[in-house]
C-alpha positions as CSV (number, residue, x, y, z in Angstrom):
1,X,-160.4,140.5,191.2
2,X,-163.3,141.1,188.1
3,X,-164.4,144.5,188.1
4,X,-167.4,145.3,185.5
5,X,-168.9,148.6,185.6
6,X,-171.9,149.2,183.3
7,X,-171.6,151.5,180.5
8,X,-175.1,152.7,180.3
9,X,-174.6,154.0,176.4
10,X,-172.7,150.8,175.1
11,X,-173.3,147.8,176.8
12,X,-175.5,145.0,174.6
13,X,-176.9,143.7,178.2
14,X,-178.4,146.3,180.0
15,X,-181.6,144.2,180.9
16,X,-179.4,142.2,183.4
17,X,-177.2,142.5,186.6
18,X,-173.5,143.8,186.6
19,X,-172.6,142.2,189.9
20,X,-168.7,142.4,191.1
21,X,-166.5,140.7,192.7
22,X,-164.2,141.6,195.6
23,X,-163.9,138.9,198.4
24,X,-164.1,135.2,197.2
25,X,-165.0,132.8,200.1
26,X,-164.5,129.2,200.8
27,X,-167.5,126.6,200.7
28,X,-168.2,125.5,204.2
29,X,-171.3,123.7,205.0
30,X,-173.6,125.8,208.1
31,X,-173.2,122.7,210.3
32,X,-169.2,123.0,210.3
33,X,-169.5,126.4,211.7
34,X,-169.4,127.2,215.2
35,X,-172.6,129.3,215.6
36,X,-176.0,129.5,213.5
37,X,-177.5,133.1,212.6
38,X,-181.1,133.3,213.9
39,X,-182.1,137.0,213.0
40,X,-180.4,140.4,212.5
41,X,-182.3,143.8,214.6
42,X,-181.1,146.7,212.8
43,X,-180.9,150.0,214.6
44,X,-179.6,152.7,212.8
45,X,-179.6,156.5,211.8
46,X,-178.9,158.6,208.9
47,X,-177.6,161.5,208.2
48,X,-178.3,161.6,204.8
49,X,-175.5,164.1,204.1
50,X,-172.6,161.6,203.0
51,X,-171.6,157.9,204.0
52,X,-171.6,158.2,207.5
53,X,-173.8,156.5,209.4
54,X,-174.0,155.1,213.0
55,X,-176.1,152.3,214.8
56,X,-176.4,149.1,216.7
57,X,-176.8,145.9,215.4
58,X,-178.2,142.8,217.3
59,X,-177.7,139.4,216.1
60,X,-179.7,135.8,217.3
61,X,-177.7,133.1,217.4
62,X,-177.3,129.9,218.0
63,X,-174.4,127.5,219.1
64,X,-173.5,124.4,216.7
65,X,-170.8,123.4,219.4
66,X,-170.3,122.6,222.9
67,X,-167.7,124.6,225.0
68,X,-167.8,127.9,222.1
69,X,-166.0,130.4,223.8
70,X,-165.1,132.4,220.9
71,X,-167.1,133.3,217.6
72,X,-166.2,135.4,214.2
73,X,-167.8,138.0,212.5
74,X,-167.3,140.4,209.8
75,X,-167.1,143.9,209.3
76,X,-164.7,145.9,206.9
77,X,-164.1,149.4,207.1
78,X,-166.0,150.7,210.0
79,X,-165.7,151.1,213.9
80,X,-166.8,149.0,216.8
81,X,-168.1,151.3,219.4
82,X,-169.2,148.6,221.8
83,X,-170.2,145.3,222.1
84,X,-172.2,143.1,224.4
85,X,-173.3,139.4,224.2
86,X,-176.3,138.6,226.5
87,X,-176.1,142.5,228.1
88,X,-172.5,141.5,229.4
89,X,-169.9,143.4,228.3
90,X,-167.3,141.5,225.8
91,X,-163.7,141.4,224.7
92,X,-163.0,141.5,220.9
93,X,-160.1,142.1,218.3
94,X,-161.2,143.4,215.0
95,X,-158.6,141.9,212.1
96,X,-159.3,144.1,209.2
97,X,-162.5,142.3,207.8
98,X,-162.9,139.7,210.7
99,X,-164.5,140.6,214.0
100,X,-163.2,137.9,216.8
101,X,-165.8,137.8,220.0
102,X,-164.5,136.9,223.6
103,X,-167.5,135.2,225.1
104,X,-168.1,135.9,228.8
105,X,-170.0,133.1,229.3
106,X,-169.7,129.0,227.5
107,X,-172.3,128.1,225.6
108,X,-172.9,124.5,224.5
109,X,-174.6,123.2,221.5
110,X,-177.7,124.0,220.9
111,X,-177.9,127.4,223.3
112,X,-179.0,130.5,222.2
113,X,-177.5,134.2,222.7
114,X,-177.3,137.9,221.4
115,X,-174.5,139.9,220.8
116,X,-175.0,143.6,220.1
117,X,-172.4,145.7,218.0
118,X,-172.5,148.9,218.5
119,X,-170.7,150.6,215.0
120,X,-170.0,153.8,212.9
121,X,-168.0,155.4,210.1
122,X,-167.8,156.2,206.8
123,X,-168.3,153.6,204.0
124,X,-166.2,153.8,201.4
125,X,-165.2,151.8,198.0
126,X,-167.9,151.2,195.3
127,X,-170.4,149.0,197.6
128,X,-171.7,148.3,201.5
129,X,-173.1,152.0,202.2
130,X,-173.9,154.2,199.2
131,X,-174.8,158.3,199.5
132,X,-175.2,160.3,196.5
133,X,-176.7,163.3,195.8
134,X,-178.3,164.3,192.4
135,X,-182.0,165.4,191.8
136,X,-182.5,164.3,195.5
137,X,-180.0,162.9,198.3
138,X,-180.1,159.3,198.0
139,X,-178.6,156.5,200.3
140,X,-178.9,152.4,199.6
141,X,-176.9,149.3,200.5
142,X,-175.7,147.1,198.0
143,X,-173.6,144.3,199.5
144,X,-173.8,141.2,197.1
145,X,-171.7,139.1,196.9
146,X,-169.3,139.9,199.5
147,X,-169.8,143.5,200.8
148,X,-172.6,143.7,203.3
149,X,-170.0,143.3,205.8
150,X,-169.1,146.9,204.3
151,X,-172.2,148.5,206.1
152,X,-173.4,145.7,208.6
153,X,-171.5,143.6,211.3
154,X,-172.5,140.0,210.2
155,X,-171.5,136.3,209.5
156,X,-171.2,137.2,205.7
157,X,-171.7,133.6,204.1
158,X,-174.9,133.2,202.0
159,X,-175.7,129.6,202.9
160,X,-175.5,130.8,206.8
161,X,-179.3,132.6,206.4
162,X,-180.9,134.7,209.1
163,X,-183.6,131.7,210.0
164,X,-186.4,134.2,211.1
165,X,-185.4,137.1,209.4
166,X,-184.3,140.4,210.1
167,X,-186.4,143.9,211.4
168,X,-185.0,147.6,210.8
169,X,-185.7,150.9,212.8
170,X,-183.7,153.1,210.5
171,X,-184.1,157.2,211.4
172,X,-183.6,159.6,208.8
173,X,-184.7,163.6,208.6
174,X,-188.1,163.7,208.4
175,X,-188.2,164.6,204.6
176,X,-186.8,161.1,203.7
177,X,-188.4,158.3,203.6
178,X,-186.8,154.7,203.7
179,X,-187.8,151.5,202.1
180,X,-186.3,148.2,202.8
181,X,-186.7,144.2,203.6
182,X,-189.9,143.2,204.7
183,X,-193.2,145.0,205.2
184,X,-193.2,148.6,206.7
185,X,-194.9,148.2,210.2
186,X,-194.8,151.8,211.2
187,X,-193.5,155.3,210.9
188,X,-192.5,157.2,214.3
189,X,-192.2,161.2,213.5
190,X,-190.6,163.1,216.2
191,X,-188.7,166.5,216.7
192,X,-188.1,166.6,212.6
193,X,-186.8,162.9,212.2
194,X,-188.4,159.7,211.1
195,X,-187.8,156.3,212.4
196,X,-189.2,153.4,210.0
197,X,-190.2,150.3,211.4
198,X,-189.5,147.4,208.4
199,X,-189.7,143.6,209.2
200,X,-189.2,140.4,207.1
201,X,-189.5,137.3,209.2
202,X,-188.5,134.2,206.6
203,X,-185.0,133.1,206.5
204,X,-182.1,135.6,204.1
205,X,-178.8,135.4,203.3
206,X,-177.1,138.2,204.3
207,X,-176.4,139.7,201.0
208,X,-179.9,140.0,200.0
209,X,-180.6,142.5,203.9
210,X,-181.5,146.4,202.0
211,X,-182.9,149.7,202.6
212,X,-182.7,152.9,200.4
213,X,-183.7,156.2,201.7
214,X,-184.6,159.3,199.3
215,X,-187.4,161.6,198.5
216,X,-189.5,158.8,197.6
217,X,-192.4,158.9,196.6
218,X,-194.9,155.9,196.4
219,X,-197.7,153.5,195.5
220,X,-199.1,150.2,195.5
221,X,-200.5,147.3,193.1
222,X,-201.6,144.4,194.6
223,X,-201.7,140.3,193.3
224,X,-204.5,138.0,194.7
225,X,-203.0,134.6,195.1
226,X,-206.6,133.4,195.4
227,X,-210.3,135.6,196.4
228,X,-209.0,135.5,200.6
229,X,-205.7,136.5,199.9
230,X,-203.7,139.8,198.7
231,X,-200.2,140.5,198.2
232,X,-199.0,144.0,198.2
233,X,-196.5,145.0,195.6
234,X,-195.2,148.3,196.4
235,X,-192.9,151.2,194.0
236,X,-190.4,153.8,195.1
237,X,-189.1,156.6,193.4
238,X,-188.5,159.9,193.1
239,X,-191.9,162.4,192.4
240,X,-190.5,163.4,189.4
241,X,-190.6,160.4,187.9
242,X,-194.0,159.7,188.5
243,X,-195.1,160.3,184.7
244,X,-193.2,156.7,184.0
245,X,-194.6,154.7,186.6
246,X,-197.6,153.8,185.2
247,X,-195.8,152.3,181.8
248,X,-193.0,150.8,184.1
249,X,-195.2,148.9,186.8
250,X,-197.9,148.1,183.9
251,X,-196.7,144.3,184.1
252,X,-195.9,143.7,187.3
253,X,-198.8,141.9,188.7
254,X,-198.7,140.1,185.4
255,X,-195.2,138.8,185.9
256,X,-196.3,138.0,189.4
257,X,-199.3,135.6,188.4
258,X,-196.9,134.1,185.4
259,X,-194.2,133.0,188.2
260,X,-196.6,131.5,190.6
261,X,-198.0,129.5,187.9
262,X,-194.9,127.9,186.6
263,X,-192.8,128.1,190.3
264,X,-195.4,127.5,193.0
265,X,-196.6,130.6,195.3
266,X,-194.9,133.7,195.7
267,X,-192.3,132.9,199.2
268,X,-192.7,136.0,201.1
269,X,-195.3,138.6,202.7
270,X,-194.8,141.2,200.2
271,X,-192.7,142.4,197.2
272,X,-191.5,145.8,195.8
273,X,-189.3,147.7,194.3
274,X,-186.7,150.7,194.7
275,X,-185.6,152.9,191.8
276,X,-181.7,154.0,192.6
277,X,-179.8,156.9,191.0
278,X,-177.3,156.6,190.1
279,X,-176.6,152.7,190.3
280,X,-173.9,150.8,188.8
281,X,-175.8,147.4,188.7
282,X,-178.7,147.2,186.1
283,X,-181.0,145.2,189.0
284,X,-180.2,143.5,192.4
285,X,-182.6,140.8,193.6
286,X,-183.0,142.2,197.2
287,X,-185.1,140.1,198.9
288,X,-188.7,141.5,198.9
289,X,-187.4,145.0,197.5
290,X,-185.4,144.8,193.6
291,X,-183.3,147.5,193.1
292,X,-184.0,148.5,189.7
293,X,-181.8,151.4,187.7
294,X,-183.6,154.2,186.5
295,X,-182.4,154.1,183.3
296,X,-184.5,150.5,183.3
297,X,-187.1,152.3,184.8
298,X,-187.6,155.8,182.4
299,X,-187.0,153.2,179.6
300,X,-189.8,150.5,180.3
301,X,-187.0,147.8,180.9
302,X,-190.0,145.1,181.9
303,X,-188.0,142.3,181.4
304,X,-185.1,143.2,183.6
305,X,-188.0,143.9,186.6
306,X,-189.1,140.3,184.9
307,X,-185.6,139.0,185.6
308,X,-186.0,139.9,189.2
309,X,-188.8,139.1,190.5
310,X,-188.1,135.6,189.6
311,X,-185.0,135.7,191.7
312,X,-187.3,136.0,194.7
313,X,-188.2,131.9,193.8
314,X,-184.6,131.3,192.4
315,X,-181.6,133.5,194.5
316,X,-183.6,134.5,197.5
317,X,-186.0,131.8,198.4
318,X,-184.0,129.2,197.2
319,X,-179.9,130.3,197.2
320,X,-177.2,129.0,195.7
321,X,-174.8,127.2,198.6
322,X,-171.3,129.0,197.7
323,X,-170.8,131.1,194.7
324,X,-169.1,128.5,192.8
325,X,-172.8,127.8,192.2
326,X,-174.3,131.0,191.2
327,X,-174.6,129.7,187.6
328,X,-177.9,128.2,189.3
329,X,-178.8,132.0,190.8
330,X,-178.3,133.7,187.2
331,X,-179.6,130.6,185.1
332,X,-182.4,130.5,186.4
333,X,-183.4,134.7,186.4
334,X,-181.8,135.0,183.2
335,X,-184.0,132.0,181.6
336,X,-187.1,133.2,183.5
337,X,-187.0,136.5,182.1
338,X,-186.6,135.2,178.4
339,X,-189.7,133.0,179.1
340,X,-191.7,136.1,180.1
341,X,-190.7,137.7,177.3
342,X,-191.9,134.7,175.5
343,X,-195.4,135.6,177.4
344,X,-195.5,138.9,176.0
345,X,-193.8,139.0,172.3
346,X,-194.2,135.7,171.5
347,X,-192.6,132.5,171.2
348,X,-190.0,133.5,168.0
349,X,-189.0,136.6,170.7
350,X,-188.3,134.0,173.2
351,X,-186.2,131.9,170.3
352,X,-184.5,135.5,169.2
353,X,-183.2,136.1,173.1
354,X,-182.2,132.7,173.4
355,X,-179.9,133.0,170.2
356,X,-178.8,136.1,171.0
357,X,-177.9,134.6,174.4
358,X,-176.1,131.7,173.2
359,X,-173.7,133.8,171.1
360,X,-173.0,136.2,174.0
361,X,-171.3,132.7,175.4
362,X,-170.0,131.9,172.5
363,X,-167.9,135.3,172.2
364,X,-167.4,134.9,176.3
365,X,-165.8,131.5,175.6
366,X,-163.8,132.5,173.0
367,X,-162.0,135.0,174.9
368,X,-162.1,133.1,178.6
369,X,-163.2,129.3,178.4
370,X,-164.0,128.0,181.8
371,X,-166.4,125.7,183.3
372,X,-169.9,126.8,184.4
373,X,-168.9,125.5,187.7
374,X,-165.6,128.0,188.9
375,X,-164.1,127.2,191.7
376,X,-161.8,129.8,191.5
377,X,-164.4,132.8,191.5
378,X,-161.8,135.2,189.3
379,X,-164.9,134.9,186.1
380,X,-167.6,135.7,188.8
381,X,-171.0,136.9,187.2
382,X,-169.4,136.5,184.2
383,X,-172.6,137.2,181.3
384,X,-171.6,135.4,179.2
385,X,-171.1,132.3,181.4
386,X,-172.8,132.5,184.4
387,X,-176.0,134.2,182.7
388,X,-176.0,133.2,179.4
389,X,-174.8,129.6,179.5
390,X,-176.1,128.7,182.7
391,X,-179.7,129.8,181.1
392,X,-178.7,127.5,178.3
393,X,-178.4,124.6,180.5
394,X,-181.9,125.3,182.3
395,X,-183.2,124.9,179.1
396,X,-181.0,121.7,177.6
397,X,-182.6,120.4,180.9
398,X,-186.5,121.5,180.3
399,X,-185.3,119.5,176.7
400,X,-184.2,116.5,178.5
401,X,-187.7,116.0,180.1
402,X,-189.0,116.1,176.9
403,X,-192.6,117.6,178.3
404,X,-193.1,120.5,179.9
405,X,-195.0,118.8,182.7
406,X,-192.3,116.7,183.3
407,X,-190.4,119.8,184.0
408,X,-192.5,121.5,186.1
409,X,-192.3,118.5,188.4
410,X,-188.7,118.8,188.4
411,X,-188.8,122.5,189.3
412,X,-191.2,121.7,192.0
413,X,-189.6,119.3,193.4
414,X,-186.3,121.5,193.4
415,X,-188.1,124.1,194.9
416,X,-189.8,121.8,197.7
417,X,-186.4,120.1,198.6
418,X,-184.6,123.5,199.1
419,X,-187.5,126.2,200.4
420,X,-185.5,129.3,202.2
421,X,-182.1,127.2,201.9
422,X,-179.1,126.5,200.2
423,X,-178.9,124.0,196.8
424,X,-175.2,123.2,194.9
425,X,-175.0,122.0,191.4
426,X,-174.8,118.2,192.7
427,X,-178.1,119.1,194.5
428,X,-179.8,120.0,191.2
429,X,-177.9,116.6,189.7
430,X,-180.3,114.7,192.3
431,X,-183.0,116.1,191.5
432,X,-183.1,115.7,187.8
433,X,-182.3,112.1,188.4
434,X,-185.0,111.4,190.7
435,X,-187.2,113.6,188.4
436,X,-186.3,111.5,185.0
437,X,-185.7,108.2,186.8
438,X,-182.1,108.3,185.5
439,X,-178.2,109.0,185.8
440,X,-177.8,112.6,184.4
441,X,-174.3,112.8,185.7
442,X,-173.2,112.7,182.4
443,X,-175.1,115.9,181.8
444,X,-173.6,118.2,184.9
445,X,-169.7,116.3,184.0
446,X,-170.4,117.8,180.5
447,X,-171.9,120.9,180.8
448,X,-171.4,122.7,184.6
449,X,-168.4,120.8,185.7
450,X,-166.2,121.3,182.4
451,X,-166.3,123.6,179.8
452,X,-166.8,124.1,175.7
453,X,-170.0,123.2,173.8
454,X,-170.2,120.5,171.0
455,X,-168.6,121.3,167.1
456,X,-170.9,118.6,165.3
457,X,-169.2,118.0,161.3
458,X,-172.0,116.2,159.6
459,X,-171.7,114.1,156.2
460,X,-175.6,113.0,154.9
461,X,-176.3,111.1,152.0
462,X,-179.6,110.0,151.3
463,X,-180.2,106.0,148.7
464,X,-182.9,105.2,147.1
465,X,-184.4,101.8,148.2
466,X,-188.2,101.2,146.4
467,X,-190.1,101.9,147.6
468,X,-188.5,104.0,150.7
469,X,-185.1,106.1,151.0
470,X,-182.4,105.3,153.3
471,X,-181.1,108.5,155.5
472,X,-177.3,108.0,156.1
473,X,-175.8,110.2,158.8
474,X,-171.8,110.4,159.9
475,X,-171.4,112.9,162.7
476,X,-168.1,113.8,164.0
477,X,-167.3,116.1,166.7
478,X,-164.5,118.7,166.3
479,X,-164.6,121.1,169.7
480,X,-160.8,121.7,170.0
481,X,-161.4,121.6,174.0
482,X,-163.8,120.4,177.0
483,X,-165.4,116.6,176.7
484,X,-164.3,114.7,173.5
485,X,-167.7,113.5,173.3
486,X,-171.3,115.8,174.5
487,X,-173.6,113.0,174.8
488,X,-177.0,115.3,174.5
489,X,-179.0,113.8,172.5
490,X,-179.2,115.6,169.3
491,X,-182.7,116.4,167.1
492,X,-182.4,116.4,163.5
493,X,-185.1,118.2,161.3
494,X,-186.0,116.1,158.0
495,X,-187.1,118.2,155.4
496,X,-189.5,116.3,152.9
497,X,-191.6,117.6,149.8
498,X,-194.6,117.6,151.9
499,X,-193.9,117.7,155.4
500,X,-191.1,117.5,157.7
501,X,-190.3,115.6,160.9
502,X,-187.4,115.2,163.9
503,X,-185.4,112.5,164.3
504,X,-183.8,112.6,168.2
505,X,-180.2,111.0,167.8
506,X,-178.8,108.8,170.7
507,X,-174.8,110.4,170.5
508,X,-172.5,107.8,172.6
509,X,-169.5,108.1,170.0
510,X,-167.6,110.4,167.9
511,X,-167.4,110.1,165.2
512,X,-170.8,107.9,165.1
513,X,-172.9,106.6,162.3
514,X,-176.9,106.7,162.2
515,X,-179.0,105.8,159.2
516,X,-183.0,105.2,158.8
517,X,-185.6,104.3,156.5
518,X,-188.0,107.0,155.4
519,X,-191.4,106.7,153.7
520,X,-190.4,109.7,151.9
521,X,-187.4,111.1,150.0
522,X,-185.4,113.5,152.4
523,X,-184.9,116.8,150.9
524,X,-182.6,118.1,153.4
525,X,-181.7,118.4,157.2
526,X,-181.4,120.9,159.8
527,X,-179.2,120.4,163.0
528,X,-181.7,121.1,166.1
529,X,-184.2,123.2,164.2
530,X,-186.3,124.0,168.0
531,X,-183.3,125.6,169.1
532,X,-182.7,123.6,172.0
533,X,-178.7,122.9,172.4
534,X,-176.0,124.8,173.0
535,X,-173.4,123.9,169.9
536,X,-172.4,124.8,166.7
537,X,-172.5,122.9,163.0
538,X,-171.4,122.1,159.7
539,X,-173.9,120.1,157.5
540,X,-172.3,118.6,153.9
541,X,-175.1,116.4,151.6
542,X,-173.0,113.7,150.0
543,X,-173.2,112.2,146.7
544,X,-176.7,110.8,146.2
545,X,-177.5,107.2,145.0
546,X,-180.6,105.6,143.4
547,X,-181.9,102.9,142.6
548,X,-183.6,103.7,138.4
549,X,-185.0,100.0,138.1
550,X,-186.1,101.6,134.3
551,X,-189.1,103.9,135.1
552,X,-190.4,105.4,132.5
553,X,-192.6,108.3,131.8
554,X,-195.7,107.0,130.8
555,X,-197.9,110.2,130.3
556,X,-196.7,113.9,130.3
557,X,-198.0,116.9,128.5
558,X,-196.2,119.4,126.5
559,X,-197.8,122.8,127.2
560,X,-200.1,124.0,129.7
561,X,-200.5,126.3,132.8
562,X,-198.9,123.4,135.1
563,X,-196.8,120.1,134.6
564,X,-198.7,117.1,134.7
565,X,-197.2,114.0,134.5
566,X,-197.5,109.9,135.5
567,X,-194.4,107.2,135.8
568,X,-194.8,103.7,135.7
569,X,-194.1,103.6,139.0
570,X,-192.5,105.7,141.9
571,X,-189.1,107.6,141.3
572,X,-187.5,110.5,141.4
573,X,-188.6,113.6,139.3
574,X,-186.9,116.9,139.0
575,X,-187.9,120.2,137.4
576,X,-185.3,122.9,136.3
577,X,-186.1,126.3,134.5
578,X,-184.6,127.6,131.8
579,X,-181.6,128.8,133.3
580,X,-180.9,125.6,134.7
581,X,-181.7,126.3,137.9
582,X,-183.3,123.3,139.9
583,X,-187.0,124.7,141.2
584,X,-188.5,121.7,142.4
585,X,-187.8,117.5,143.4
586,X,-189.6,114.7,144.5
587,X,-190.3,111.3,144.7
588,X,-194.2,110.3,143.4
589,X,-195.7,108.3,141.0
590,X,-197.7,111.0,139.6
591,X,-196.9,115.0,139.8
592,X,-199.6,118.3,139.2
593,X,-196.4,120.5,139.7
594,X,-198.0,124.4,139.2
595,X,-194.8,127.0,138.6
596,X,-194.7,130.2,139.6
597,X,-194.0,131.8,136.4
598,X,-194.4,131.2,132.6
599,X,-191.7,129.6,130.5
600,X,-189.7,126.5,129.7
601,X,-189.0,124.3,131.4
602,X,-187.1,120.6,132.0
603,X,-188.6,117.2,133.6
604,X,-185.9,115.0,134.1
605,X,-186.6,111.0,135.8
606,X,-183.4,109.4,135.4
607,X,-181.7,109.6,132.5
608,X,-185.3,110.8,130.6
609,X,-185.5,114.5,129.6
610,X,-188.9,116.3,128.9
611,X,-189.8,119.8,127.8
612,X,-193.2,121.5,129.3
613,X,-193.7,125.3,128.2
614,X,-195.7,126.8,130.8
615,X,-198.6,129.4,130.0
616,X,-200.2,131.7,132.1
């Protein structure tokens, strides 16, 4: 069991979720189970004086089987008052978290039914059912990844998705007010309690099913897809806090607008969002309705609201199928929200995060190396890992397609192929072949399915040949764990006197030898200088040869405001300062060299020595 609780004053990642862990579950394909989920109808009331709360629950369903006489659900920690399937009365035993129905009828493949729970109690541990009370009386569920069975009777599995939604009557004391899935349809006062009517009719996983209740107060911003078509984006908080809505929300239709553009249109009838206090997650993607902390909120956390919102493309519309893959969940928030940072600060603010990012695996790896890709769900929502890497590896693959429109189609076609379903790491493995005509295996073996990062040791001399220069390259890699060999091809950044360009290295080997013929004299190299790979380096210049074939220095002056001088024919000139310090090379026929400041100083072409005294 990982516990992570989120130390508001300390913590380096307070932009991003703090998800737990409490009830790992097998990976079982919808098709194998007995019964499909069709919708959830959600009947409940509050008290909104502690945990308790009582209700009805009434689930759609359809059989995957002939002859299903019996059928699980889950529920942990509250009673079953009653229970009916079609309006018949039915037998059940309730197994701490598993709920066992007694059909009173056979149902065959492909035939629908409802069963109705009727349940109360008191929630307890640190998720399903929440009541706190602070400035106001607050209530929310929270039941990702494993705990919405904590406050709901359900089939808890996230690839076994409600396929036409799910619709709340929730009644609360007429001073509360309660937000949740869906759009609000209508509000039914009566005899000093409230009754609100929310509905959300595209597919969810259980998990992502929420309300809140508080004093809430609220308003709306709204995003036009297109001049005939609105999307309502709506806020809830607490009055008090209305002074910091205005700085909080000020992006939201932005980040909207930004999303659609790179992901395709926004998946559902609305969006919103829920300010919780107190709240031991930074942000949960509820579907339609994030959960945002208030200390995001007073503090104008934009790019944690930025983070998830795009979870309502990647985590809610499309969901990852077992948590084994929620590398693909988190990558792709966690990446989204550095790229709309990118939109607002720039693109070094994007290349800052990134960094930053990639250490926070580093350190996480250091202290807990494990694949992306866990199958035994002890490391789960893991920053480090499941955040941080698996953002890295969204954008290794935006590098592999080597233009951005390239990607885009690959996004699309991810998002087409898995609209309001389930997708697994070999699913996104399919795609990226399809989308780059390849075999990427190598790419998922490397970097999802096993664990480490490449350790590149890198020897590079550079030889004279007139009139080019020969770049030799020896690259080794040294990780003491994971693949002997990370294929990704590696970029190289040549640094020449007047320019600079990237070689891309094809890596099959290690260790593995590369040289090329330059026009120009390489000054010096940098190991991935865009920042796109996850890895770490050591770069060594070796001894330099050169080929003198007796240039001479046929004109040079003596003193002057710059050094001014012409060889017989190209070579290699160097100009030191008094001290002895080297302050400039290259490789020309003729050189107009201007220092920076007055003095002496040395031209040296071979084994030829000038002095030039420099006036200013």
């Amino acid at each position: 069991m990982t516990l992570i609780i989120l130390f508001l004053a300390t913590q380096s990642f307070l932009n991003i979720e703090n998800k737990q862990v409490f009830y790992p579950e097998p990976v079982r394909a919808e098709s194998t189970h007995t019964y499909d989920v069709l919708h959830y109808f959600i009947d409940l009331d509050l008290a909104m004086t502690s945990r308790y709360l009582e209700g009805a629950v009434t689930i759609s369903a359809r059989s995957n089987q002939d002859n299903l006489t019996i059928l699980d659900l889950h529920l942990l920690g509250l009673n079953v008052d009653s229970l009916k399937v079609d309006g018949l009365t039915a037998s059940y035993s309730h197994n701490y978290e598993t709920l066992y129905v007694n059909l009173p009828q056979v149902y065959n493949q492909g035939d629908s039914f409802d069963i109705m729970v009727g349940y109360s109690g008191t929630g307890s541990g640190s998720m399903g059912y929440l009541w706190y009370t602070s400035t106001h009386p607050i209530s929310y569920t929270l039941g990702c990844p494993f705990c919405t069975r904590r406050w709901l009777p359900c089939y808890d599995r996230l690839w076994d998705k409600a396929d036409y939604g799910v619709e709340f009557f929730i009644t609360v004391p007429d001073s509360y007010y309660v937000c949740a899935t869906g759009e609000l349809l209508d509000v039914d006062t009566t005899a000093g309690y409230a009754t609100f009517n929310w509905k959300h009719n595209y597919p969810i996983a259980p998990y992502l099913i929420h309300f809140a209740s508080s004093i809430f107060t609220t308003y709306s911003d709204w995003y036009y897809p297109s001049a005939s078509d609105s999307i309502e984006i709506k806020y809830h908080f607490w009055p008090e806090d209305t002074i910091y809505a205005p700085t909080a929300f000020q992006h939201t239709v932005d980040m909207m607008y930004y999303y659609d553009s790179l992901y395709g249109d926004y998946p559902f009838e609305r969006y919103g969002m829920v300010i919780l206090h107190p709240f031991y997650y930074a942000g949960m993607e509820h579907q339609t309705m994030s959960s945002i902390y208030r200390t995001g909120f007073v503090g104008n956390d934009y790019y944690l609201m930025a983070h998830e919102m795009s979870h309502m493309w990647w985590g809610d519309m499309v969901t990852c199928f077992g948590w084994q893959n929620v590398w693909l969940n988190e990558g792709f928030g966690t990446y989204s929200d550095a790229l709309y940072r990118e939109r607002r600060e720039g693109h070094q603010s994007f290349i800052n995060t990134m960094i930053s990012r990639r250490n926070a695996y580093f350190s996480a790896e250091a202290s807990h190396p494990r694949p992306l890709y866990d199958t035994t769900l002890t490391d789960l929502f893991c920053w480090g890992h499941d955040y941080c890497k698996a953002s890295w590896v969204l954008h290794m693959i935006r590098y592999l397609c080597e233009d951005d429109n390239i990607w885009l189609s690959f996004m699309s076609t991810y998002r087409d192929s898995f609209e309001y379903g389930n997708s697994s790491t070999d699913d996104a493995n399919l795609i990226l072949n399809q989308a780059l005509g390849g075999n990427y295996d190598w790419f998922f073996n490397e970097w999802v399915y096993d664990l480490y990062y490449p350790i590149y040791d890198i020897v590079w001399v550079k030889v004279y040949e007139s009139p080019n220069w020969r770049l030799v390259l020896d690259i080794t890699q040294t990780q003491p764990m994971g693949p002997s060999v990370f294929h990704m091809p590696l970029p190289i950044g040549v640094d020449y006197p007047s320019g600079d360009t990237i070689l891309t290295l094809d890596i099959n080997q290690s260790p593995q030898h590369f040289e090329y013929v330059l026009a120009q004299e390489p000054m010096d190299i940098v190991v991935d200088p865009e920042t796109w790979i996850i890895q770490k380096n050591t770069v060594t210049q070796g001894i330099e040869e050169y080929v003198s074939n007796n240039i001479a220095i046929e004109k040079i002056n003596s003193i002057g405001r710059h050094i001014e001088l012409t060889l017989t024919q190209p070579g290699l000139i160097k100009v030191f300062d008094i001290t002895g310090r080297m302050v400039y090379k290259t490789y020309a026929e003729e050189l107009v060299y201007r220092p920076s400041s007055a003095g002496i100083y040395h031209v040296i072409v071979g084994d030829k020595k000038k002095r030039v005294v420099i006036v200013k």
